[in-house]
C-alpha positions in Angstrom: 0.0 0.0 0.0 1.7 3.2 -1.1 0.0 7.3 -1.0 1.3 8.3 -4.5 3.4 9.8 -5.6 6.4 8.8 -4.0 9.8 10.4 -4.6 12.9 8.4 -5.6 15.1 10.7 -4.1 15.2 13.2 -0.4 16.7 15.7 1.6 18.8 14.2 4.2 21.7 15.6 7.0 24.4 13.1 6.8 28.0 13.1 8.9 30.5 14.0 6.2 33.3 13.0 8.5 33.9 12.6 12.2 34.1 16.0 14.0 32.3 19.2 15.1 28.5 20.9 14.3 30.2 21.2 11.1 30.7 17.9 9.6 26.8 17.9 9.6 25.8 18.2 5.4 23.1 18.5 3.9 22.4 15.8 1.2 20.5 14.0 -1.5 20.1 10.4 -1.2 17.6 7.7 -2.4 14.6 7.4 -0.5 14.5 4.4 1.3 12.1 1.5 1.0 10.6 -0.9 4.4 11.4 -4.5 4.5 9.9 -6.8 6.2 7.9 -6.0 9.8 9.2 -2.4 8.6 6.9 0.9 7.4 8.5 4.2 5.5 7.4 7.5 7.5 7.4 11.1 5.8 8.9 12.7 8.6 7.7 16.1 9.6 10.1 16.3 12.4 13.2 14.7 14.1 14.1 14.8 17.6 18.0 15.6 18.1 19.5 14.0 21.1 23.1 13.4 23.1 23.8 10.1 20.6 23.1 11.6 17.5 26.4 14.2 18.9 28.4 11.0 19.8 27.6 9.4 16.4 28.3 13.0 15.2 31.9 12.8 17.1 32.3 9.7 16.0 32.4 7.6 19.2 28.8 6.2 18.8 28.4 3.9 15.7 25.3 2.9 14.4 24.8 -1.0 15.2 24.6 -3.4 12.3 22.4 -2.7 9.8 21.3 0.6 10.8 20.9 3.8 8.7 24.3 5.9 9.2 22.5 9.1 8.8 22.1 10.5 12.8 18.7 10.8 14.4 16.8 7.8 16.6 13.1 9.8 16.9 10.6 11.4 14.9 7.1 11.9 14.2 5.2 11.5 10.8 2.7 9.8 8.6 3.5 6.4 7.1 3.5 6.5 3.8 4.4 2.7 2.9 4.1 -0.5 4.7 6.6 -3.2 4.3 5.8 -7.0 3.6 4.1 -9.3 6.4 3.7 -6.0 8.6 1.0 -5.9 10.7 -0.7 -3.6 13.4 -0.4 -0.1 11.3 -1.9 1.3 8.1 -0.3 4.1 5.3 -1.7 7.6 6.9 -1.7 7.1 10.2 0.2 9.7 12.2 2.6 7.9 14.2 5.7 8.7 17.0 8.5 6.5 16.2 11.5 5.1 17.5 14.4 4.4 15.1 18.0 2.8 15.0 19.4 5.7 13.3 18.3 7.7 9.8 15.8 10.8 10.9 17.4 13.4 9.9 15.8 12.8 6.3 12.6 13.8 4.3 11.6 9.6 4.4 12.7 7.0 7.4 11.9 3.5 7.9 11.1 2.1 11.3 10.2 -1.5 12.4 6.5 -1.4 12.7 6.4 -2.6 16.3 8.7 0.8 17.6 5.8 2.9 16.1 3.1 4.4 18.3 0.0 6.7 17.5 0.7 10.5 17.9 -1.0 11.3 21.4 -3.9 13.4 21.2 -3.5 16.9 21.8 0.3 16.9 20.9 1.6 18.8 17.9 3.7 16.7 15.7 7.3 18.4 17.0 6.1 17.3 20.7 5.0 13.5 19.2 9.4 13.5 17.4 10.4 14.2 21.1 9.0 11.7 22.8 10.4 8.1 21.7 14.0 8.2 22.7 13.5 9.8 26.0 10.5 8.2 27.1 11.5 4.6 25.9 15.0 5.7 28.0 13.1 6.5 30.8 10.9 4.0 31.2 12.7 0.9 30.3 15.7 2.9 33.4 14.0 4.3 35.9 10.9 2.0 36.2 12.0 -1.5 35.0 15.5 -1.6 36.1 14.8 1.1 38.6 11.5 -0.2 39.6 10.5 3.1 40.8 6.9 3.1 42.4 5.0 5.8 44.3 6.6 7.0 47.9 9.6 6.4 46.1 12.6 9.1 46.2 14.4 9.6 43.2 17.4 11.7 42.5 17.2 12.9 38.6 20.7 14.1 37.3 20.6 16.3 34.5 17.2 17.6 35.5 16.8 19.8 32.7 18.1 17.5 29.8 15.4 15.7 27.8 16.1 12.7 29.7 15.7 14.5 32.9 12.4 16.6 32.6 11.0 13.8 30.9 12.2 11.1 34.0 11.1 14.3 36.5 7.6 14.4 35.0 7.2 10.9 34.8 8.3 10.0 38.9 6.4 13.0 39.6 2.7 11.5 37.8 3.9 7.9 39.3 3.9 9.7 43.1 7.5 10.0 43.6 9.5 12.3 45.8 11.7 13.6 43.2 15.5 15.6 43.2 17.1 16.9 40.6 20.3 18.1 39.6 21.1 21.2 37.1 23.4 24.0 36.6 22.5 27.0 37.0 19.3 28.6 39.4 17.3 29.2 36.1 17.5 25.4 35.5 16.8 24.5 39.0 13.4 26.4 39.0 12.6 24.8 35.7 13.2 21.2 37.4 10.9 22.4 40.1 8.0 23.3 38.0 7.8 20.1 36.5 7.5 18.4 39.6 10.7 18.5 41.4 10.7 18.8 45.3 14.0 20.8 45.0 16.0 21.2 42.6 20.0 21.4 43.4 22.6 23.4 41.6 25.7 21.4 41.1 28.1 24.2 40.2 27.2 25.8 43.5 25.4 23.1 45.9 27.2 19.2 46.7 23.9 17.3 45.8 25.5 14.4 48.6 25.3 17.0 51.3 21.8 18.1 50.0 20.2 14.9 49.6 21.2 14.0 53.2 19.9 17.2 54.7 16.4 16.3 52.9 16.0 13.0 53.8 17.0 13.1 57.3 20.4 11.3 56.6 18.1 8.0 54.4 19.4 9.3 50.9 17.2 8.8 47.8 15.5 5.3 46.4 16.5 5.7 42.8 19.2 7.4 41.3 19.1 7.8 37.5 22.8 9.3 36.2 23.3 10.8 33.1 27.0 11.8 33.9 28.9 8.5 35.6 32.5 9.3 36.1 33.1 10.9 39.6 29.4 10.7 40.4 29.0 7.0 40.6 30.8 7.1 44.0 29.1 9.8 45.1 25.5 8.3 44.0 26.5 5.6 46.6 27.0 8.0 49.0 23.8 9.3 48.9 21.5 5.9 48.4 19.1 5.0 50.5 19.2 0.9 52.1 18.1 -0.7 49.2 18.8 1.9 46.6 19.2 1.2 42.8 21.5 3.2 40.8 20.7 3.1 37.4 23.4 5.2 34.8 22.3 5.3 31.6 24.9 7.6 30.0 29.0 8.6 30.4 28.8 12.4 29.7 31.9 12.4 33.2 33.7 9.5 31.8 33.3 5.8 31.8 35.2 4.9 34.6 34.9 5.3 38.8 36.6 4.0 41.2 33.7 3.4 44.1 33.5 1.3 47.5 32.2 -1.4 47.1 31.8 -1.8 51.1 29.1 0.6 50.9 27.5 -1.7 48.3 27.5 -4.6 50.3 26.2 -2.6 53.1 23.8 -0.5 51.8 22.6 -3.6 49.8 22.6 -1.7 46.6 21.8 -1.9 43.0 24.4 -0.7 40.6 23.0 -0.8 36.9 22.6 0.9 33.8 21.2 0.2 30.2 21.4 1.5 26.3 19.1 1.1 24.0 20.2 1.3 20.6 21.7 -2.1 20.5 19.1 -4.0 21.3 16.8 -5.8 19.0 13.8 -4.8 17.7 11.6 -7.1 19.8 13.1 -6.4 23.1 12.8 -2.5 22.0 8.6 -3.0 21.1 8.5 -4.4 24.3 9.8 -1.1 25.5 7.3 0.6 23.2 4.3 -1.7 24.8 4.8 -0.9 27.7 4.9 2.4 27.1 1.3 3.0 25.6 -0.3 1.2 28.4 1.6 2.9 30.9 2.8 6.5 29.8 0.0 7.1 26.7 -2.7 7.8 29.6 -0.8 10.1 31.1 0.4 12.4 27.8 -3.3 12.1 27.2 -4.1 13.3 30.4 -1.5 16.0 30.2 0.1 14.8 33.0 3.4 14.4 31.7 4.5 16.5 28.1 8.1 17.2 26.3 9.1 20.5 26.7 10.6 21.8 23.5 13.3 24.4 23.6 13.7 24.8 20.5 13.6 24.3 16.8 15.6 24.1 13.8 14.9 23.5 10.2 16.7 20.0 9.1 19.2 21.6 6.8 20.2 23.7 10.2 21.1 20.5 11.8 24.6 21.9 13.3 23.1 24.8 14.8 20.4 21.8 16.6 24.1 20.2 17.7 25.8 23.6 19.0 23.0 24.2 21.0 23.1 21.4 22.9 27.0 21.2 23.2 26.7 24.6 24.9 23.8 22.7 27.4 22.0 25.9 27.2 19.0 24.6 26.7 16.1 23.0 28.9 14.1 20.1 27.6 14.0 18.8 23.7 15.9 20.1 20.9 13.7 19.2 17.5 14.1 19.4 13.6 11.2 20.5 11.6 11.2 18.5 7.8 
């Protein structure tokens, strides 16, 4: 099934070589077609996120199989449906979860990663919500098992991970902390549901987290940055506590006491995404309309955009959030 006309060939951003904003080109290439289980989206926008600047960088390579063109969200109409596909139809407005290849007029994405657009959101909300929702879910309430009365620390409060994992803990009836840096970014954690919000550059979140809680430290800790702040998550765990880092923006090692561990009978974990298979992702994606759809819905939860960019303005998308000015999503309009 097919909406004619289709073109052969699109507009795409592609990484010309391994560097800076820069190496970001605008392109031409043949527009791609589904395969099996798989559906072809006219994209109307593209969510830009912290692996898409990694992939940029070149420390982030798409896994096997995948499109090398950057982008792993975006929101569209589908356009063409693949052989033995099942569970969508060509016009439906979907939200969509790819292994790489949305910066581009046309992207394919396996049929189970795709999800309606939730009423009520505009099409650049529906391209934010895939990679950070799926993130968040599958982190902080699977391996996290977060649950209301809960305390969660949220690092990186004001990234898309973080207001999205703040809004979510917040809806589920978590006590929720959050880190940022600077006191504009910790008032924008608290009005999406933080209890206080802690300024890293000028506040030790340890020290803070222990004065809240009465010396118990926080349930869940979902880490964005790793390096140094692994030990210090530790420090500041509650008995029982599960530390879930799901990104290395401070470095990929720590050196930690393990003591602490034993004693505090903690939970040290962490996940990505990306790599895994397309079934154990539409798991992911299941989950998430029964649980999270309701909520969107409801306006309970929401992306907060910060911005957009036109996709042949893709580097300007990637200084902005190298220079971390920014609260909430960064999106690209096609």
């Amino acid at each position: 099934m097919t909406i004619p006309p289709l073109p052969l060939e699109m507009n795409v951003v592609e990484i010309a070589a391994p560097g800076g904003p820069e190496q970001l080109k605008p392109a031409v290439r043949p527009v791609p077609r589904p395969g099996k289980g798989e559906v072809l989206i006219r994209v109307a926008a593209a969510g830009v996120n912290r692996p898409d600047v990694m992939q940029r960088q070149g420390r982030y390579p798409p896994p096997p199989g995948a499109s090398d063109l950057p982008g792993l969200e975006v929101a569209g109409e589908i356009v063409e449906i693949g052989p033995e596909t099942s569970g969508v139809s060509v016009s439906h407005k979907v939200t969509a979860l790819l292994a790489g290849g949305g910066y581009a007029e046309y992207a394919v994405a396996a049929a189970a990663l795709c999800l309606p657009v939730p009423e009520g959101l505009s099409m650049v909300e529906a391209a934010a919500i895939p990679e950070t929702y799926f993130t968040v879910w599958t982190n902080l309430f699977e391996r996290g098992r977060c649950k209301a009365g809960d305390s969660v620390l949220v690092h990186g409060g004001t990234s898309g991970i973080g207001t999205t994992a703040i809004q979510l803990a917040h809806a589920w009836g978590a006590r929720v902390y959050a880190t940022a840096g600077s006191p504009e970014k910790v008032k924008a954690c608290e009005r999406l549901g933080a209890v206080r919000g802690i300024d890293y550059k000028t506040e030790n979140f340890v020290e803070v987290i222990k004065q809240e809680t009465d010396g118990k430290g926080v349930d869940i800790i979902l880490d964005i940055v790793a390096g140094s702040y692994v030990g210090r998550n530790i420090d500041c765990a509650a008995l029982e506590g599960r530390i879930v880092v799901i990104s290395l923006l401070g470095g990929a090692r720590a050196e930690v006491n393990v003591g602490k561990i034993l004693m505090q009978r903690l939970t040290l974990t962490g996940s990505t995404l990306r790599s895994r298979t397309v079934e154990q992702k539409g798991a992911v994606a299941a989950a998430v309309l029964q649980k999270v759809w309701p909520l969107l819905r409801a306006g309970r939860a929401r992306p907060v955009i910060h911005a957009t960019f036109p996709l042949a303005e893709a580097s300007e998308a990637h200084r902005l959030m190298e220079s971390s000015n920014h609260i909430g999503k960064i999106v690209l309009t096609v």
